[in-house]
N, C-alpha and C positions, 0 to 999 in steps of 0.2 A: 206450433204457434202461428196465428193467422198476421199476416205483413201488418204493421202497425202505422208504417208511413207511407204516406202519399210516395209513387214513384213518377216522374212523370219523365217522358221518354220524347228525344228531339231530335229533328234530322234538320239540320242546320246548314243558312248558306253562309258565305262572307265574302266580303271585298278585299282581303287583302291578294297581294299580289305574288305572284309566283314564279320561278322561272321555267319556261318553256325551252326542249332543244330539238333543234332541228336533223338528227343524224338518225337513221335508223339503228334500231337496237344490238345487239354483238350477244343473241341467249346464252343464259348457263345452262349447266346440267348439277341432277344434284342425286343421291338414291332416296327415294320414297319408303317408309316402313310404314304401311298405311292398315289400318283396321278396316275390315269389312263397312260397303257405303251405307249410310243412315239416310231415314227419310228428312232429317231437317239439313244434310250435306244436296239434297237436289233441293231443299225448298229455299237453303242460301244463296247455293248454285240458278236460279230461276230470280231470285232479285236482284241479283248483278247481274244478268244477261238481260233485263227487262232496263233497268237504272243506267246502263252503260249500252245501249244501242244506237244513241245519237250523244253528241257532243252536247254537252249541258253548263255554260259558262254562264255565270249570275247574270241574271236579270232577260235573261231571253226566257223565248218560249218553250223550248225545249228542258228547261231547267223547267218551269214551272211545269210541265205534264208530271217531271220528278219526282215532283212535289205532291200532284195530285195522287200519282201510282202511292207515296209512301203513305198520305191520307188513309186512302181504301182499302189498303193494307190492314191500320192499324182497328178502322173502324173495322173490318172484317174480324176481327179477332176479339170485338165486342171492348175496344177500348175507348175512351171517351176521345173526343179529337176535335182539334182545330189549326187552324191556319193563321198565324199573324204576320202581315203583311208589312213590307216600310219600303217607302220610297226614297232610296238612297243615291247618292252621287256614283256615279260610274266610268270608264274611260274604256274607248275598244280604239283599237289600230286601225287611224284613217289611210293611210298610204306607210311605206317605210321604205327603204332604200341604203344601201351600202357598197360604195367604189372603194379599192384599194389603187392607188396612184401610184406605179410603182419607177422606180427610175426607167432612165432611156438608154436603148429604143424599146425597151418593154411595154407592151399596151398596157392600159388599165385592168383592172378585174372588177365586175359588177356581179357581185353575189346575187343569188335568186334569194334565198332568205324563204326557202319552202322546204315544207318535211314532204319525202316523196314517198308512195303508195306504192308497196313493194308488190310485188306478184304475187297473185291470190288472196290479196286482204279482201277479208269478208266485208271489211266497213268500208271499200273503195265508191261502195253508190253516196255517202254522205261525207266523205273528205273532204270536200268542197263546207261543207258547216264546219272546219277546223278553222277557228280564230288562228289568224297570223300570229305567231312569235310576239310578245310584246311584253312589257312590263308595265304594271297598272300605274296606275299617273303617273307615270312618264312622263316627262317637262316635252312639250312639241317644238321643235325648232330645226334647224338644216348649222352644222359644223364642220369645218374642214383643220386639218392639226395633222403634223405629223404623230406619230403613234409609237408610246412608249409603252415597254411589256413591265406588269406590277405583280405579277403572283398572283398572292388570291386578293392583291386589294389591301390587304390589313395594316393597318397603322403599321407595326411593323415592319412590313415588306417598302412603305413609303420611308420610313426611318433609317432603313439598310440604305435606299437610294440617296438619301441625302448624308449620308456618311463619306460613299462614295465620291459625291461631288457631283452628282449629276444634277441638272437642271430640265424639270420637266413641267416646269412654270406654260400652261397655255398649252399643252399636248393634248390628244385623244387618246386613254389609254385605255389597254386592253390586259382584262384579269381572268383568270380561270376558275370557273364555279368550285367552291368548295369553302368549308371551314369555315366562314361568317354568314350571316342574312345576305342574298344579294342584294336587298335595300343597303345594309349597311357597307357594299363594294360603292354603291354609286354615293354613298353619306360620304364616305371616307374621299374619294377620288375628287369632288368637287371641294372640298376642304385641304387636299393637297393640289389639287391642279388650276385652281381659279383664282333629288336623292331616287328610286323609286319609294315608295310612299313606306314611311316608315312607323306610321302609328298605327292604331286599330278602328276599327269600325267605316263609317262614313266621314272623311274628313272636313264637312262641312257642319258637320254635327257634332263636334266630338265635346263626347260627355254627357250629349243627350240623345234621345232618339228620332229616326228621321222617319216621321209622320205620314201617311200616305194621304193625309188630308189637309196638309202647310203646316211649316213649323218653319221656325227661325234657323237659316242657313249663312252660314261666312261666305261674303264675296270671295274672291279668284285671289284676290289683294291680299284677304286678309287668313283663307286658308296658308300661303306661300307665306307669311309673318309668321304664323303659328311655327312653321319648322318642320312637318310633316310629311309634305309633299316635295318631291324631288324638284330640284331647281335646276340639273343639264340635264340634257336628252341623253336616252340611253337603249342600248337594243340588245337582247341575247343571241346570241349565236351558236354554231354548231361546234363543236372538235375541228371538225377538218378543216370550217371556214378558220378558226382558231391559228389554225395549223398554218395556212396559207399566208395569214399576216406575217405571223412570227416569220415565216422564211425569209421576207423582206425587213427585219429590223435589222439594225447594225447595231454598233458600242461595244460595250464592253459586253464579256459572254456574262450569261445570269451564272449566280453559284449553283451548284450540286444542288441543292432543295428545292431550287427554283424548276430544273430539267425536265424534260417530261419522259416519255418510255424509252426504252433501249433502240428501236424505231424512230423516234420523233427527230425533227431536227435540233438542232444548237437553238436553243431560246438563248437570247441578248437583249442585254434591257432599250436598246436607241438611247435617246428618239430620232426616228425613223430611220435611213432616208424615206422611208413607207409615208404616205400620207393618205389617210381616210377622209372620204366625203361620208356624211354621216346624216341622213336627213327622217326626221319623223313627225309624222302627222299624227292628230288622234279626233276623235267625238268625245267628249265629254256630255251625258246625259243624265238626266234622273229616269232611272230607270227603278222596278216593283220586284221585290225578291220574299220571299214565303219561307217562315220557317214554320214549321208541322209540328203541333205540339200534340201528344198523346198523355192521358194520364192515366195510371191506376191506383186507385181509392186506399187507405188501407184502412183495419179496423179502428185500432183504439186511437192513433195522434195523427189523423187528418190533415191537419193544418201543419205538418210537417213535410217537408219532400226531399228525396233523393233524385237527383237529375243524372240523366244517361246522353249522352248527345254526340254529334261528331255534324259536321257541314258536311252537306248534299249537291253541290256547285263544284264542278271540275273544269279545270283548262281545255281538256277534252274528254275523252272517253270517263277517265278516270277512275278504273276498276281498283285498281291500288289507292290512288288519293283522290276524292273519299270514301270512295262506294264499295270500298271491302268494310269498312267500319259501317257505313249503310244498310249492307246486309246482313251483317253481323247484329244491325240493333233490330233490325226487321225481326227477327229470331226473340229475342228478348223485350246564320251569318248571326250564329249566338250575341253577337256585342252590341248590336242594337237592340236584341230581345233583353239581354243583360240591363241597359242601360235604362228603356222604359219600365222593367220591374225592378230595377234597385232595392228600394227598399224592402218591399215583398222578400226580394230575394236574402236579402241582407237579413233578415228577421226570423225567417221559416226555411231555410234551405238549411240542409245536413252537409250534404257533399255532392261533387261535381264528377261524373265517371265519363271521361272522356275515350274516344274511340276516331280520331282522326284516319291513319293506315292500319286496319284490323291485321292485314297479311302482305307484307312484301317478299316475304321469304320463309324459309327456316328460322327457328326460332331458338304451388297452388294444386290442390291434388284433385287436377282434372290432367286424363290421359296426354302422353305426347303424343299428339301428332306424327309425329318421324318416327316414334317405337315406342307401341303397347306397349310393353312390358315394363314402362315406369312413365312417371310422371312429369307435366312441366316444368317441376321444381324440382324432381332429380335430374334433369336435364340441366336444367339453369344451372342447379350445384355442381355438376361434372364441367361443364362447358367454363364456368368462370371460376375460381378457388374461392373466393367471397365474394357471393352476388350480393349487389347490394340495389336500390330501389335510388332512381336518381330524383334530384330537386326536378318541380317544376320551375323555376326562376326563370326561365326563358320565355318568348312570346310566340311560338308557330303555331299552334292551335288555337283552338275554341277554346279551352280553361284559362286562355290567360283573363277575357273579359271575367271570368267567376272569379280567381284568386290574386289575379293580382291588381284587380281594380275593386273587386267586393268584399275579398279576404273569406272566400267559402272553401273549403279543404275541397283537394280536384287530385287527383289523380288521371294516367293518360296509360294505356293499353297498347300495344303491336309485337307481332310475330314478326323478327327480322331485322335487320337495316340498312335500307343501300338498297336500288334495285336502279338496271338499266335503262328503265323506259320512263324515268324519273318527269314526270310532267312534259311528257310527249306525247302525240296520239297516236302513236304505239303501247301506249298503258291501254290494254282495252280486254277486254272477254276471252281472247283470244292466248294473250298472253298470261294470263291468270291462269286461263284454264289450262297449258302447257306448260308452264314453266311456274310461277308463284304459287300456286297449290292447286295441282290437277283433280285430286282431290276431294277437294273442298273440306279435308279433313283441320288443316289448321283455322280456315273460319269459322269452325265449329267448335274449336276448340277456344279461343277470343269469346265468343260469346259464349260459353260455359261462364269462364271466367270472368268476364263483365257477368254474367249474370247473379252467378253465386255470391261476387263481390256484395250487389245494388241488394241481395236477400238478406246478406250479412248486415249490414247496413239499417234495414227495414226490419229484421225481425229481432236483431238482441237488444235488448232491457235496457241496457247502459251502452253507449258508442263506441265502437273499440278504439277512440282516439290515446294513443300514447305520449304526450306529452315529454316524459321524462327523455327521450331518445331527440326530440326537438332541442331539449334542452341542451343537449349532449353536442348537437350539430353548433347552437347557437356559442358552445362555450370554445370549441374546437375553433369559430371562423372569428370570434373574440382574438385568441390568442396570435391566427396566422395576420388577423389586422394589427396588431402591438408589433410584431416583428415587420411589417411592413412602412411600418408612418417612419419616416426619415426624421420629421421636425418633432425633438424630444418634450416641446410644451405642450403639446395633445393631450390629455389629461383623460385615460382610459375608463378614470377607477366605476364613474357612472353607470357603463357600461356592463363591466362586470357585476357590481351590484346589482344593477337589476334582474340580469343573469341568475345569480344565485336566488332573488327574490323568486323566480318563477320556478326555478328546483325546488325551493321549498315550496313551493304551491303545487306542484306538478306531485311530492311525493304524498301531501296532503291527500288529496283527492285518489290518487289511488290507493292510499290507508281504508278510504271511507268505505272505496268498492271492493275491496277483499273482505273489508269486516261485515258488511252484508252479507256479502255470498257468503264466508263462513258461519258466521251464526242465527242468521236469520234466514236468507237464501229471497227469492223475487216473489215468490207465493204471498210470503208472509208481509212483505213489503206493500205489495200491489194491494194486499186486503187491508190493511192500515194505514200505510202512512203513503197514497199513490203518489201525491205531490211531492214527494223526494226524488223518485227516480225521472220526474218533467227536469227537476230543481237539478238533479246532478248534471242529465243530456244539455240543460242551458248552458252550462257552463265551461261542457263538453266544447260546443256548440259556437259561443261566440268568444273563446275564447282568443280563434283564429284572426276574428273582426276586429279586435283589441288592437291588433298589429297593423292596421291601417292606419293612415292620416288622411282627412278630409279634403287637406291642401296638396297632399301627392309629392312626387317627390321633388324637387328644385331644378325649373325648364324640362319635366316631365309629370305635369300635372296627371294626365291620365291616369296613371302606375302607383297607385294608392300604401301599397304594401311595402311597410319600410324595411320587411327582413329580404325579401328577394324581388328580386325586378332584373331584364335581362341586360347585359353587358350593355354602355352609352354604344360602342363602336359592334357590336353583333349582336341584334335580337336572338342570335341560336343559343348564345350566352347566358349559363345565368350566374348573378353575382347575387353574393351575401351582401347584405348592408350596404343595398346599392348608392343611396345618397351620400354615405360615410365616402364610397368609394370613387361617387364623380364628383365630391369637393375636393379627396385627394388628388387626382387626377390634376384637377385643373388649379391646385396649389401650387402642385412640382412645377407647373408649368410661367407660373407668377412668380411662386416665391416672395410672397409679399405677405406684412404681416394680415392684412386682412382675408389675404383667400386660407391662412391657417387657421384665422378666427372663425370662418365660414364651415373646415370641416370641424372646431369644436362643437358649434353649431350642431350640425349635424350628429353631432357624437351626442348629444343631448337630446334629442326628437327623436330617436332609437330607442335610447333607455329607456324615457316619456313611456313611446309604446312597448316596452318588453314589462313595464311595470303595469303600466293598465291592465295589461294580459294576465299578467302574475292576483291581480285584484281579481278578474273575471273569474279566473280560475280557482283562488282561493274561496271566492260566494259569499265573503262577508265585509262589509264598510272595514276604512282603516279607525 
C-alpha cells in the first residue's frame, strides 16, 4: 500500500530552560550484545558527530548551521524542505557569582561555577563556546541569606520543615536536582521562602507566535504578571559545590530520605550558620531560531499528516539531548511553529511522534539492541512483568505544544533513562560513542521504531486509535478522584456519566470497524462507499480535540487539554483531570464554601468535554 498521508518530518528548537551541571561525569560500564555494524549505524553515527561538534544553544549561530546541516540533509534525500524562522525572546548569562560566608575565622569560599575540560577532550578547542551554567529567565538580581538545605524542593519537603517548626522565612535555599521540573524547585522555594520560566514557548508571546517581522510582545511588567517567568534569582550548581554548602549548615540533622551517600556528609536542614552571596546577571534579547520543516507527499489523503519531530538546540554539545533523537530522525522550538499553525494543525494532523533523547542508555518487533536473539518488546516483557506505555500529561518535550495545547494524539520514544552527563558538556560524541551506544546500534534501533510507527500511521485504512482503553484509564482516575475529594458535596455523578457516554461510543465505532473488515474488507469499501473510511479516520481523528477547552485550564490558560496537563507543583508530573485537581488543591487549602463550588465547577467542564468527545466519536447529532 503506497503511504496515503502526508508525513512531515521536524528538527525543532525551543526555549524552555534546562538544567545544566558543572561536575565532570563518573562513566558506566555496561555488556554490549551488538549485531554486526550497518551502513545506516555509520550514517547515524556521522549526524551526530557532524550536529554535536560545537555547542548549539538557541538562537546563536552555531545552532543555526544545525539547522542549515539538517536542511541539506533532508533536501539530499529529495525531501521537500524549508525553514520557519521566529524571533523569540531569549536570556543568556551576563555575569554570575556565588560566596559561601562561612563562620569565623574561616575564609569565605568563591565558587568558580565552571565545568572543567578534562584531559584529552577532543572538544577542548571550542570549550570556551560553553554557555555558563544558567537557568533560562532567571530573575537577575544580587541576594545574600543564610542557607537552608530543602531536599528536592517539593511542597512536601517544605511541609515536613514546617511541621518541625522551623522558620525559613527570608533564607537562600539550597535543593538537590531530582523528582520535579527545576522550574517547579524555584516555583515552589519562592512561594515558601518570600520561578525559572515555567510555561512554554516565548514568554512574551504566549499563545501566539513570535514573528520574525513584529508581532505584539508583553512588556517585562506584564510577562512577570502572567506568572511564568521566575521572580528570584537562581543558579545550578555542581554536587560537590552542593556538597560544600551542606557541610556548613547546622539545625536539626535532615531525616534518612533527605541523606545523601554512605560518603556524603550529615545534611541538616539550618538555616545556616552558612550564608550565600548569590549574585546574577543576564541579557535578555530577541534573538532568530529555525525550525526545519521536511515533508513527504503521500498518495491518496494529502491534506492529512503525521508529524515526527524532536528540538535541535542544546545547552551544549547535546549528543543525548537532543541530537540522539536528531539523528535518529535524519534516518527517517515546536511551540511557536505549533502555535502559528494551530488551526491547520488542529484540522489535518493525525498524530505527533516525538523523539526528544533517542538513546541515553540501555533500553515492537524491531531487534534488540543488547541481544539479536529477540526483540524490544521481549526485552521490555522480561525486564518489567507489565510493561505498560506511560501518559504524556507532563510538559518536557516538544509534544506537550501538540497535545496539550492542540489536543493531537503524540506519543514520545527513548532507549534508557538517567544518564551522567545529563545537560553538561560532557553530553558530547565522545561519550555517546563510549559509553551510551558505542555502537550506534540502539539509534538505529529508535528509528526503526519511530519509523515503522509514522508507516503504521500513514498506511492503515482506519487509525489504530483505541479509544476503549482511554476509556478504561478515564474510569480508573474517575474512581481514584471519588476516593480522594474529602468535601462529601462534590457531586461525581457527571463525571461518570459521561465516562460511560464515551464507552458506549468508543464500543460503537469499533462494532463498525470489525463489521467492515469482516464482511466487506477495504477493497470493497474504497470502490463504494470511499467517504466512510475519511468519515470513520474524522472521528478517529478529532475525537482527541473534543477534550480540549478553548479557555484552558483555570490560571493555566496555555494547557488547553482538560483530561491531562502536568502537576501545578512539577511539570515532570502528569495529572488526570488537572483543573478538577488544582481547584482541589486549593480548596483544602480554603475550605471555604466557594473554593468547593469552584472544583464542582470544574467537575462540570470535564464531563462537558468527555461528552463532546463521546458525540465526535459517536458521528452522529444528538
Amino acid at each position: 500500500m503506497v503511504s496515503k498521508i502526508i508525513t512531515t518530518i521536524i528538527a525543532i528548537t525551543t526555549t524552555l530552560s534546562f538544567f545544566l551541571t558543572s561536575s565532570p561525569p563518573k562513566p558506566y560500564y555496561h555488556s554490549l550484545y551488538t549485531s554486526p555494524s550497518l551502513s545506516n549505524n555509520q550514517s547515524i553515527s556521522h549526524h551526530l558527530y557532524t550536529l554535536t561538534r560545537r555547542p548549539h544553544v538557541a538562537g546563536t549561530a552555531a545552532n543555526a548551521e544545525a539547522a542549515s546541516y539538517v536542511l541539506s540533509t533532508l533536501t539530499a534525500n529529495n525531501i521537500k524542505s524549508h525553514v520557519a524562522e521566529y524571533a523569540v525572546s531569549l536570556t543568556y548569562p551576563d555575569s554570575r557569582s556565588l560566596k559561601l560566608i562561612r563562620p569565623l575565622p574561616n575564609t569565605p569560599i568563591i565558587f568558580s561555577l565552571q565545568q572543567e575540560v578534562y584531559k584529552d577532550d577532543p572538544y577542548a578547542d571550542v570549550a570556551d563556546q560553553v554557555v555558563p551554567t544558567f537557568h533560562a529567565y532567571a530573575k537577575p538580581g544580587t541576594v545574600t541569606g543564610q542557607v537552608a538545605y530543602v531536599n528536592y524542593g517539593r511542597v512536601e519537603d517544605y511541609t515536613t520543615i514546617k511541621k518541625t517548626g522551623i522558620n525559613i522565612t527570608g533564607c537562600i535555599v539550597l535543593a538537590r536536582y531530582g523528582e520535579i521540573f527545576r522550574g517547579d524547585i524555584v516555583n515552589n522555594a519562592y512561594d515558601a521562602v518570600g520561578t525559572v520560566y515555567n510555561g512554554a514557548g516565548d514568554p512574551t508571546t504566549p499563545g501566539w507566535p513570535s514573528s520574525t517581522e513584529g508581532c505584539e510582545r508583553l512588556s517585562e511588567d506584564e510577562v512577570e504578571r502572567a506568572g511564568d517567568v521566575p521572580l528570584i534569582p537562581s543558579l545550578p550548581i555542581s554536587g560537590a559545590d552542593g556538597e560544600e554548602i551542606l557541610r556548613w549548615i547546622g539545625g536539626e540533622v535532615a531525616e534518612d530520605g533527605w541523606q545523601g551517600d554512605v560518603d556524603a556528609p550529615v545534611y541538616r536542614v539550618g538555616p545556616g550558620p552558612a550564608v550565600i552571596e548569590l549574585s546574577y546577571k543576564a541579557n535578555q534579547v530577541i534573538s532568530t531560531i529555525q525550525n526545519v520543516i521536511g515533508i513527504i507527499e503521500g498518495a491518496e489523503e494529502p491534506d492529512r499528516f503525521v508529524i515526527l519531530g524532536n528540538h535541535r538546540d542544546a545547552w551544549t554539545f547535546g549528543a543525548v539531548d537532543p541530537n540522539s533523537g536528531t539523528a535518529a530522525l535524519l534516518e527517517v522550538g515546536s511551540t511557536e511553529w505549533v502555535e502559528e499553525n494551530r488551526e491547520i494543525i488542529a484540522s489535518k494532523v493525525v498524530a505527533y511522534l516525538n523523539v526528544d533523547i533517542a538513546v541515553a542508555g540501555a533500553g515492537f518487533l524491531v531487534e534488540d539492541p543488547d541481544n539479536s536473539s529477540q526483540t524490544v518488546y521481549d526485552s521490555w516483557v522480561k525486564t518489567t512483568k507489565y510493561p505498560e506505555i506511560g501518559r504524556l500529561g507532563d510538559a518536557h518535550s516538544d509534544y506537550a505544544a501538540f497535545l496539550l495545547h492542540n489536543g493531537i494524539p503524540a506519543t514520545d520514544i527513548s532507549f534508557g533513562f538517567g544518564y551522567p552527563v545529563y545537560h553538561s558538556m560532557y553530553d558530547d560524541f565522545v561519550w555517546m560513542s563510549n559509553y551510551g551506544d558505542p555502537m550506534f546500534q540502539r539509534h538505529l534501533a529508535a528509528a526503526s521504531i519511530w519509523g515503522l510507527l509514522a508507516l503504521q500511521l500513514a498506511d492503515e485504512e482506519i487509525l489504530p486509535f483505541n479509544y476503549s482503553s482511554y476509556v478504561y484509564e478515564l474510569q480508573k482516575n474517575a474512581e481514584d478522584l471519588e476516593t480522594d475529594i474529602s468535601n462529601k458535596s462534590i457531586n461525581l455523578i457527571p463525571l461518570f456519566k459521561s465516562i460511560g457516554k464515551m464507552k458506549n461510543a468508543a464500543a460503537r465505532i469499533n462494532d463498525e470497524i470489525m463489521e467492515i473488515k469482516a464482511k466487506k474488507g477495504w477493497a470493497f469499501l474504497q470502490k463504494n462507499q470511499p467517504w466512510r473510511t475519511r468519515e470513520i479516520n474524522d472521528r478517529l481523528m478529532m475525537a482527541e480535540r473534543a477534550l480540549t477547552d478553548r479557555d484552558g485550564l483555570s490560571g493555566r490558560p496555555w494547557y488547553k487539554h482538560m483530561i491531562y496537563a502536568p502537576s501545578k507543583h512539577n511539570r515532570y508530573a502528569s495529572k488526570c483531570f488537572p483543573g478538577i485537581d488544582d481547584a482541589i488543591e486549593n480548596a483544602k487549602k480554603l475550605n471555604t464554601k466557594d473554593s468547593w463550588r469552584w472544583v464542582q465547577h470544574e467537575v462540570w467542564r470535564v464531563s462537558r468535554a468527555i461528552t463532546q468527545a463521546s458525540l465526535v466519536l459517536h458521528g452522529e447529532l444528538t
